[in-house]
C-alpha atoms as a printed R data frame, in Angstrom:
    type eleno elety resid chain resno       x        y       z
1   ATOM     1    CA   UNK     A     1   2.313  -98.633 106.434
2   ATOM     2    CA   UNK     A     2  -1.079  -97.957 105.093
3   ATOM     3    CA   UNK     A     3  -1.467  -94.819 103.151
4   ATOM     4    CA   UNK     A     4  -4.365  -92.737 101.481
5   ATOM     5    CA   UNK     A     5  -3.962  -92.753  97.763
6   ATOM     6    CA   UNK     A     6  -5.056  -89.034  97.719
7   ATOM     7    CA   UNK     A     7  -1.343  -88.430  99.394
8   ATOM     8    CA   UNK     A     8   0.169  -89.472  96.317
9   ATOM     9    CA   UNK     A     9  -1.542  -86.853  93.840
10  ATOM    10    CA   UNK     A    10   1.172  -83.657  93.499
11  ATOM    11    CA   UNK     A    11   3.779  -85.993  94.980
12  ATOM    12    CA   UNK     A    12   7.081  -85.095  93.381
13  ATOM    13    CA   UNK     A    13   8.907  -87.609  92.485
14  ATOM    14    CA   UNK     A    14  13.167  -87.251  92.147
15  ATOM    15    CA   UNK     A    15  14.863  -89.407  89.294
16  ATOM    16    CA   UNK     A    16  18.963  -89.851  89.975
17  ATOM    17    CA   UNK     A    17  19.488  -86.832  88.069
18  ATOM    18    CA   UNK     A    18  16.619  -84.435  88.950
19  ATOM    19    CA   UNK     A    19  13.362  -83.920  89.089
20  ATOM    20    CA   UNK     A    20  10.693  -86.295  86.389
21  ATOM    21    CA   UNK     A    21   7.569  -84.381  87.600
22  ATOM    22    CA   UNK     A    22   4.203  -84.843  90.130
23  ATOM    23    CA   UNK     A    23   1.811  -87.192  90.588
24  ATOM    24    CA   UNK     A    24  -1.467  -87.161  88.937
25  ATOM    25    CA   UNK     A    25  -3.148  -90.255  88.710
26  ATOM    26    CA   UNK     A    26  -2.504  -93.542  88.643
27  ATOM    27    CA   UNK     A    27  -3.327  -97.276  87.235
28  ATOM    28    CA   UNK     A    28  -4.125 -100.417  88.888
29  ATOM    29    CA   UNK     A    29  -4.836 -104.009  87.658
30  ATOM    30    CA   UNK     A    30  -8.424 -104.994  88.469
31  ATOM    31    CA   UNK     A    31  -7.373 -108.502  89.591
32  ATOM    32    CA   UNK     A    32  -4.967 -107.988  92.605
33  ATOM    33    CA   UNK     A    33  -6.086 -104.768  93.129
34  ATOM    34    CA   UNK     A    34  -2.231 -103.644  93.118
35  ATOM    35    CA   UNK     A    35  -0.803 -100.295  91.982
36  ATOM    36    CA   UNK     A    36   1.190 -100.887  89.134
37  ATOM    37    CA   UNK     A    37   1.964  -97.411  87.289
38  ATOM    38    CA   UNK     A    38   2.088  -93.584  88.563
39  ATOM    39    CA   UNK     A    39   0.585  -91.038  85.974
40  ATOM    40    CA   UNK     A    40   3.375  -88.218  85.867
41  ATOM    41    CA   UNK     A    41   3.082  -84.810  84.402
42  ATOM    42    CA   UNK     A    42   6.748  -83.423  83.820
43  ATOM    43    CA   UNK     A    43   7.781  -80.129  84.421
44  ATOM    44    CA   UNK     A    44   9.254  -77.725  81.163
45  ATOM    45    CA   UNK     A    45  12.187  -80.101  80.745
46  ATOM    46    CA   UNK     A    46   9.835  -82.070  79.136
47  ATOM    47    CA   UNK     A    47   6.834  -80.328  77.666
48  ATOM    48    CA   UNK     A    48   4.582  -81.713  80.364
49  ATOM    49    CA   UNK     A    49   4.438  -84.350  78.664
50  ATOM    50    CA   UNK     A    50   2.474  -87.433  80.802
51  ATOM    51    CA   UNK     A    51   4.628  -90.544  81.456
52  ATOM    52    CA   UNK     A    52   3.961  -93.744  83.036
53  ATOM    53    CA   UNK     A    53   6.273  -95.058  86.109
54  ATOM    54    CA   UNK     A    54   6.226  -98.335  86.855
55  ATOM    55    CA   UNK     A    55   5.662  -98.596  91.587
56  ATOM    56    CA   UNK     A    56   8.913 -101.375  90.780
57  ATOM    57    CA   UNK     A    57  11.161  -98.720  90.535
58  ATOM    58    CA   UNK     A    58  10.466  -96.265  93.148
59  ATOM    59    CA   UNK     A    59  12.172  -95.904  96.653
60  ATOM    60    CA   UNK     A    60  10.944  -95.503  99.982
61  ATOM    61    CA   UNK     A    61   8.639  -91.591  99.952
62  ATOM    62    CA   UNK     A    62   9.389  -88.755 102.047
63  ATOM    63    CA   UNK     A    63   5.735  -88.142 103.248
64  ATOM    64    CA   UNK     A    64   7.037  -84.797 104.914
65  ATOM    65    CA   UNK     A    65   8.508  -83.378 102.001
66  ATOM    66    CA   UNK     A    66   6.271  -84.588  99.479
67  ATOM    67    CA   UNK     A    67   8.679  -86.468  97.527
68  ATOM    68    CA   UNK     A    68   9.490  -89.796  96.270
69  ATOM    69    CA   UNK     A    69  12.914  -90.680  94.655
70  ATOM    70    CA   UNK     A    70  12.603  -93.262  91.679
71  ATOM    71    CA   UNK     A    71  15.669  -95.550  90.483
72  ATOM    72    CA   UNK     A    72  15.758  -93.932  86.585
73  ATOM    73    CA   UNK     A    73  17.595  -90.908  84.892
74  ATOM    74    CA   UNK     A    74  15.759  -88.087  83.174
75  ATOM    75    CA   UNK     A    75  17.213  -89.208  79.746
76  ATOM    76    CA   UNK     A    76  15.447  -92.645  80.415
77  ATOM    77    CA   UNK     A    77  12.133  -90.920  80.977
78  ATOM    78    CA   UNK     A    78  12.349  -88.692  77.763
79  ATOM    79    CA   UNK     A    79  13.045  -91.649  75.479
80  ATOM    80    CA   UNK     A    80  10.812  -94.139  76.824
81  ATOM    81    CA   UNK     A    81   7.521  -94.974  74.278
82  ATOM    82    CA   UNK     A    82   4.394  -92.498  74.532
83  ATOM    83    CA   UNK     A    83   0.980  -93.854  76.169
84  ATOM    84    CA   UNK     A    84  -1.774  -91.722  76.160
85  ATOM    85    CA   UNK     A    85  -2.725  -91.710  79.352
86  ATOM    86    CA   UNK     A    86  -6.608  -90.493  78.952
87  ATOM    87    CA   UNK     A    87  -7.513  -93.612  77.743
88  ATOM    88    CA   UNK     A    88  -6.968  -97.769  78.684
89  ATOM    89    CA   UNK     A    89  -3.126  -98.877  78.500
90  ATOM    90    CA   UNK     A    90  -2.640 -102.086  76.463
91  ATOM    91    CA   UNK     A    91  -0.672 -104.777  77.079
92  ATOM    92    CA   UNK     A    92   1.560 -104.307  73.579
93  ATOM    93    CA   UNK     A    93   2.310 -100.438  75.306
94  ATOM    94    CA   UNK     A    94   3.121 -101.952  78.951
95  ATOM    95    CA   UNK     A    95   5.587 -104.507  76.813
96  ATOM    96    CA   UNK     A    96   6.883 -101.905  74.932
97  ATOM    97    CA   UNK     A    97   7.546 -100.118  78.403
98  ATOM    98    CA   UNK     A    98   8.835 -103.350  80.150
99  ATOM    99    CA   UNK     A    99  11.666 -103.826  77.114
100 ATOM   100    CA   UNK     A   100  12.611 -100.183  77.164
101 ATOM   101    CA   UNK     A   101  13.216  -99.492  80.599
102 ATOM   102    CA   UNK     A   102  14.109 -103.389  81.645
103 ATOM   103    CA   UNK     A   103  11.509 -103.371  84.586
104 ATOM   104    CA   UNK     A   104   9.546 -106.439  85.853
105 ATOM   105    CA   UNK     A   105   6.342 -107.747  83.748
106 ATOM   106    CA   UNK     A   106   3.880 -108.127  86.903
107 ATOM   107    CA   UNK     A   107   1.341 -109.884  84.334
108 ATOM   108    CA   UNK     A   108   3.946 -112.859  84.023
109 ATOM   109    CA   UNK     A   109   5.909 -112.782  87.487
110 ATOM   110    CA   UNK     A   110   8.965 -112.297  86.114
111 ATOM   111    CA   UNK     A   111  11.447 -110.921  88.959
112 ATOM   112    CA   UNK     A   112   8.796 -111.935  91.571
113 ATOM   113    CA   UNK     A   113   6.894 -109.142  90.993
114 ATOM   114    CA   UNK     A   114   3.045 -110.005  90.564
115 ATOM   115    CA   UNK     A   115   1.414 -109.263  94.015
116 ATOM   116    CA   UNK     A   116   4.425 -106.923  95.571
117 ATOM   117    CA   UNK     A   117   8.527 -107.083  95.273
118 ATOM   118    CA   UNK     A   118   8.351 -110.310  97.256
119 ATOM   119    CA   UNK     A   119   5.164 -112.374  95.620
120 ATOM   120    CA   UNK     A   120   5.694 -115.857  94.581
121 ATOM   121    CA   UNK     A   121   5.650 -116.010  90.460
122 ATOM   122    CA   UNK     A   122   1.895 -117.472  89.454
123 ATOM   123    CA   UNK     A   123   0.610 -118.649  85.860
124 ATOM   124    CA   UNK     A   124  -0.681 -115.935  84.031
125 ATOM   125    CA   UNK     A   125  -4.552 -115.415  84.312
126 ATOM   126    CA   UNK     A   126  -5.680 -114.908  80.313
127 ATOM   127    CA   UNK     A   127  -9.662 -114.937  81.178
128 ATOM   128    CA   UNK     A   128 -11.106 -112.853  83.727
129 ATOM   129    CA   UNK     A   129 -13.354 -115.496  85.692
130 ATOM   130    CA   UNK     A   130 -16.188 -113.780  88.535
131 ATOM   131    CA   UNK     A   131 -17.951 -114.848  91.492
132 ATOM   132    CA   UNK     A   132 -21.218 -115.075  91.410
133 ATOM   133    CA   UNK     A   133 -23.300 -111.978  91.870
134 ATOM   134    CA   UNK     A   134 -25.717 -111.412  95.039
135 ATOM   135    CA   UNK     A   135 -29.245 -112.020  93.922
136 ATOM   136    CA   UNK     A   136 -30.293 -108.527  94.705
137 ATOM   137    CA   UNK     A   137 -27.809 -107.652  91.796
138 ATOM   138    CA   UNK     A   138 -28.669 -109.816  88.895
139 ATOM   139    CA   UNK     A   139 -31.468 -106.947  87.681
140 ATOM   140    CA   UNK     A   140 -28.826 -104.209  87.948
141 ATOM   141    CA   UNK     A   141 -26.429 -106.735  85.958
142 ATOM   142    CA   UNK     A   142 -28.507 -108.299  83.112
143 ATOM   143    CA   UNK     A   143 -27.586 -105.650  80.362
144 ATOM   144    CA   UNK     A   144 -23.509 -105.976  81.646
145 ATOM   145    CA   UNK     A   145 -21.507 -108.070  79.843
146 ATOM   146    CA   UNK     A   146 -20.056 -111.054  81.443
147 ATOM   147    CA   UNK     A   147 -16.340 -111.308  80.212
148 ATOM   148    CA   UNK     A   148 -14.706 -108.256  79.764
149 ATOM   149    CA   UNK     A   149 -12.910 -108.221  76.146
150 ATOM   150    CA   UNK     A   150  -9.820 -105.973  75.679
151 ATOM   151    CA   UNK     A   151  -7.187 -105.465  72.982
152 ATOM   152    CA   UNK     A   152  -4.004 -107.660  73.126
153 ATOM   153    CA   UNK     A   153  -4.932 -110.251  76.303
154 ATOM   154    CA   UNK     A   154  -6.758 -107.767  78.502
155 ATOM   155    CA   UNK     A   155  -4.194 -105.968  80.619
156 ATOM   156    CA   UNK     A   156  -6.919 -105.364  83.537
157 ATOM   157    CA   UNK     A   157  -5.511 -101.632  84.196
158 ATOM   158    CA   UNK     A   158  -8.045  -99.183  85.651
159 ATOM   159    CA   UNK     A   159  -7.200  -96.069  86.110
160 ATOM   160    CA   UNK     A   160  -7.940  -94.265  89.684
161 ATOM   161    CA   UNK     A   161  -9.341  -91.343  88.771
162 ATOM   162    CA   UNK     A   162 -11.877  -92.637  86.340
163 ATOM   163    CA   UNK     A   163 -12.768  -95.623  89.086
164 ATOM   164    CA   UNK     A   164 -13.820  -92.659  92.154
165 ATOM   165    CA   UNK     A   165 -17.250  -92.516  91.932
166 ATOM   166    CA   UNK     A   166 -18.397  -95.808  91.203
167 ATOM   167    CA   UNK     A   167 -21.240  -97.126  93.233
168 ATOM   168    CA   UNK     A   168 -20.592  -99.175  96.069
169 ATOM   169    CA   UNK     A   169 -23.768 -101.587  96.312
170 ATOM   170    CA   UNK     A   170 -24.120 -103.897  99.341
171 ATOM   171    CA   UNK     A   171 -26.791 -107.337  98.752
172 ATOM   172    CA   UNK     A   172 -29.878 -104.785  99.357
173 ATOM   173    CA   UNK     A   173 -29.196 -101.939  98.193
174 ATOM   174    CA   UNK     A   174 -26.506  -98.793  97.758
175 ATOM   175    CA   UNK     A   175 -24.222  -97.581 100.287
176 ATOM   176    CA   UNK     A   176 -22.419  -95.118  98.889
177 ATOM   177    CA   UNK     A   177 -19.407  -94.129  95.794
178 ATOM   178    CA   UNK     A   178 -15.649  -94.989  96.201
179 ATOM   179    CA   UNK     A   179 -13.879  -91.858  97.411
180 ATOM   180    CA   UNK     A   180 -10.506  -93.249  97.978
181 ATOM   181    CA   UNK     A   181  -8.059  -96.082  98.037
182 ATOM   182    CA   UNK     A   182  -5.811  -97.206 101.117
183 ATOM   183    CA   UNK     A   183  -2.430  -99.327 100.098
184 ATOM   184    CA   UNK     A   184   0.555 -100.800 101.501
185 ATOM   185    CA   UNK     A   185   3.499  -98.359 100.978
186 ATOM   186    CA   UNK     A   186   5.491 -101.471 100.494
187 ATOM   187    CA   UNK     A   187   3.835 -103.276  98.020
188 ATOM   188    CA   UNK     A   188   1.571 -101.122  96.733
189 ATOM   189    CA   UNK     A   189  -1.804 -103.722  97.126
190 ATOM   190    CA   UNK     A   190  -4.514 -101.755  97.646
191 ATOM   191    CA   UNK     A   191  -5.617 -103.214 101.324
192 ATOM   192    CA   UNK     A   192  -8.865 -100.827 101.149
193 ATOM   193    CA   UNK     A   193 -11.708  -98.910  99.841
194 ATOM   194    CA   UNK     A   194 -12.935  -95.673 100.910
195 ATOM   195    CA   UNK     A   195 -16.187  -95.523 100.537
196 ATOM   196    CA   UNK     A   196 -18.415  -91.658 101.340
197 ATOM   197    CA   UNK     A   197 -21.760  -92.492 102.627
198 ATOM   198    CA   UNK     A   198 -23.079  -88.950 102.669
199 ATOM   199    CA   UNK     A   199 -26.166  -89.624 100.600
200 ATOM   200    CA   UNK     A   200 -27.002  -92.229 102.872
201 ATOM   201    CA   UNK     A   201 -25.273  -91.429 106.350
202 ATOM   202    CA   UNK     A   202 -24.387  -88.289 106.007
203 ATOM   203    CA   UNK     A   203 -20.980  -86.527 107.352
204 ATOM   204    CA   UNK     A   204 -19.857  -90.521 107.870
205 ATOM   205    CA   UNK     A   205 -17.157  -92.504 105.811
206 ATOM   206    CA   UNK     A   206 -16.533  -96.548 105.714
207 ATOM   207    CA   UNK     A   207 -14.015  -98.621 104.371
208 ATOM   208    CA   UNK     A   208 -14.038 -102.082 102.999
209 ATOM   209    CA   UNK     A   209 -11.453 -104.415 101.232
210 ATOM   210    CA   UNK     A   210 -11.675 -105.625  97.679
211 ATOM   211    CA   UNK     A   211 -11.497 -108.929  99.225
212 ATOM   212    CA   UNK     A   212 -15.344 -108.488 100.438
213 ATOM   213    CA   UNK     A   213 -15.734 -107.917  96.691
214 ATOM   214    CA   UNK     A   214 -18.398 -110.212  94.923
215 ATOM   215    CA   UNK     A   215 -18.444 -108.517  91.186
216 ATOM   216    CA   UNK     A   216 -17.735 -105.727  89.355
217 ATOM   217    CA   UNK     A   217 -19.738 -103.895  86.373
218 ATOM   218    CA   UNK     A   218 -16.983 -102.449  85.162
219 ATOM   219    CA   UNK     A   219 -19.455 -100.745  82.274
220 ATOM   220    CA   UNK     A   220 -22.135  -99.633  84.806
221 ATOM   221    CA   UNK     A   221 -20.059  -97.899  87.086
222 ATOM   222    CA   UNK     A   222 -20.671 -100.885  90.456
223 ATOM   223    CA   UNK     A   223 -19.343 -102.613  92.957
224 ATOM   224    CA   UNK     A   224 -20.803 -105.369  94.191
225 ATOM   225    CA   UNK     A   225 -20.109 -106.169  97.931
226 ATOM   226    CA   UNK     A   226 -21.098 -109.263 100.265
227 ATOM   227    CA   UNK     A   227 -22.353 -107.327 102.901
228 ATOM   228    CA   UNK     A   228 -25.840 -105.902 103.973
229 ATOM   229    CA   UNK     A   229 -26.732 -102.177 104.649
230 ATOM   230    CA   UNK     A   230 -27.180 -102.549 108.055
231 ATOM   231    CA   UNK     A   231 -23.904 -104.777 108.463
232 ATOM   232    CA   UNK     A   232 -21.961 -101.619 106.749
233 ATOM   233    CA   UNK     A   233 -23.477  -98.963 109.077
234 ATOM   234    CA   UNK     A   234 -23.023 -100.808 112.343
235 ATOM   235    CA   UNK     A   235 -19.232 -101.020 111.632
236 ATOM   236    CA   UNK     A   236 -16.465  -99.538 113.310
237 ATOM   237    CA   UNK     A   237 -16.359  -95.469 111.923
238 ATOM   238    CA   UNK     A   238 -13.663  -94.385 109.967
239 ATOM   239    CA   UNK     A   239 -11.827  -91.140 110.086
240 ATOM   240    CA   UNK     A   240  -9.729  -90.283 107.225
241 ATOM   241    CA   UNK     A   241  -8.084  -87.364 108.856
242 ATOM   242    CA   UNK     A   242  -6.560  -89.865 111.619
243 ATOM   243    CA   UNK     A   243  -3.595  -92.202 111.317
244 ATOM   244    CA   UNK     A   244  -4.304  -95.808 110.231
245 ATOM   245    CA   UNK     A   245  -4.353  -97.930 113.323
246 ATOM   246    CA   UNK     A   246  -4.223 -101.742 112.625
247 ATOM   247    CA   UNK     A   247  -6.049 -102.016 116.042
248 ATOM   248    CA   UNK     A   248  -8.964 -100.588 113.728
249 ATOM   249    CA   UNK     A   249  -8.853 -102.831 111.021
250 ATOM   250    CA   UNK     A   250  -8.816 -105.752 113.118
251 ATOM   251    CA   UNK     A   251 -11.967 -104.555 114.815
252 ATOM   252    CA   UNK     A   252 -13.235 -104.248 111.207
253 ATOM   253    CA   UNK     A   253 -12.790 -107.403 110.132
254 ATOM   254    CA   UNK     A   254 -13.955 -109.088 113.279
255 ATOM   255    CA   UNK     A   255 -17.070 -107.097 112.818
256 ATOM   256    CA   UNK     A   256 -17.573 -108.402 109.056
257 ATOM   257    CA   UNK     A   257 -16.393 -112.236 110.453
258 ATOM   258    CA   UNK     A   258 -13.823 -111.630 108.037
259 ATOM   259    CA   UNK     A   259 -10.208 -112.737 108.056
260 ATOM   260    CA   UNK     A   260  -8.100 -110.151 109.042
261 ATOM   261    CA   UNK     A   261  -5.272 -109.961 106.377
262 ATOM   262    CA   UNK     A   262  -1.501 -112.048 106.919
263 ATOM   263    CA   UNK     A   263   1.004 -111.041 109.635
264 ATOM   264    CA   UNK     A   264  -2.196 -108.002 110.883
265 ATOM   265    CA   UNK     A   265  -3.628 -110.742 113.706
């Protein structure tokens, strides 16, 4: 089922032995556009202190009631390494997570666990490699670097909160700044992009999938997208307040002569 990321802020989530804390933020890796880690601030058992949960150890969410069991103990949580959570996760602290708390490295596909709990195992990707960007783009892009660099092999984690905002820019022009994210409440890929239009349609929301992606400038704040203005506004509305309806998205992706995703036809 697809889900609004926003539902997952002040989620509670219920270790075997009691309660870890709520959900407020959250990281995911910039090349599968997958949710990897829930940013959770514990209660007094803990000193609110921030920890990092990996989405391979969490059970099926009670939407209702706002909470989401997880497969660890309380004692696990308060020995497990710190990682300051303000600022970009590096690979050494995601190992030194991964051999503390014996859960899958996604980066290597070890336990099948790269694109979701059932992805085939891949090579690891050491050097980020971009499409080209749309012509309209290359002035906006000159000053941005092209290979991101990163301390111990790049672990590609962005963090949610610091990623709303960004500007969503079609091939002529802006459209509007990521509001939310939708993903699959099974394996945790982020299927799409919420994207508020207000400054340029007012009152009206779109969404479009990271597949439709051409670039990122990760240090400008953009997102580059292969679609035209016009192309955007003339597709099917979104309403965030409704349930998702894959009736919708395949009328979405048939508008953008886009494939519509695996076992959605």
């Amino acid at each position: 089922m697809i889900q609004s990321a926003g539902t997952l802020l002040n989620l509670e989530l219920r270790a075997r032995d009691g309660v870890l804390g709520k959900i407020k933020d959250f990281y995911f890796d910039d090349e599968r556009w997958t949710l990897r880690y829930l940013v959770v601030e514990t209660g007094t058992w803990l000193n609110s202190r921030k920890v990092l949960i990996s989405t391979a150890v969490l059970d099926a969410a009670d939407w209702e009631k706002g909470l989401m069991p997880v497969n660890l103990t309380q004692e696990q949580v308060r020995q497990s390494p710190s990682v300051d959570t303000e600022r970009a996760v590096t690979r050494e602290e995601e190992e030194d997570l991964q051999a503390h708390y014996g859960w899958p490295a996604y980066w290597t596909g070890a336990g099948g666990y790269l694109g979701g709990p059932f992805a085939s195992p891949v090579g690891a990707i050491e050097t980020p490699v971009y499409p080209a960007v749309p012509a309209t783009a290359q002035a906006a892009l000159a000053a941005a670097p092209s290979v991101r660099t990163a301390p111990n092999g790049d672990p590609r984690l962005r963090r949610a909160s610091a990623v709303r905002g960004y500007r969503l820019e079609a091939t002529d022009g802006a459209i509007g700044n990521i509001d939310d994210f939708l993903f699959e409440d099974l394996t945790w890929a982020v299927r799409y992009l919420v994207i508020d239009t207000s400054v340029w349609l007012p009152g009206q929301k779109v969404v479009v999938s990271p597949d439709w992606i051409s670039s990122v400038s990760w240090s400008q704040s953009r997102v580059f997208i292969d679609l035209t203005r016009e192309a955007v506004k003339a597709a099917p509305g979104f309403d965030p307040s409704a349930p998702w309806d894959e009736d919708y998205a395949r009328q979405l992706h048939r508008h953008h002569s886009r494939a519509v995703p695996a076992g959605k036809e």
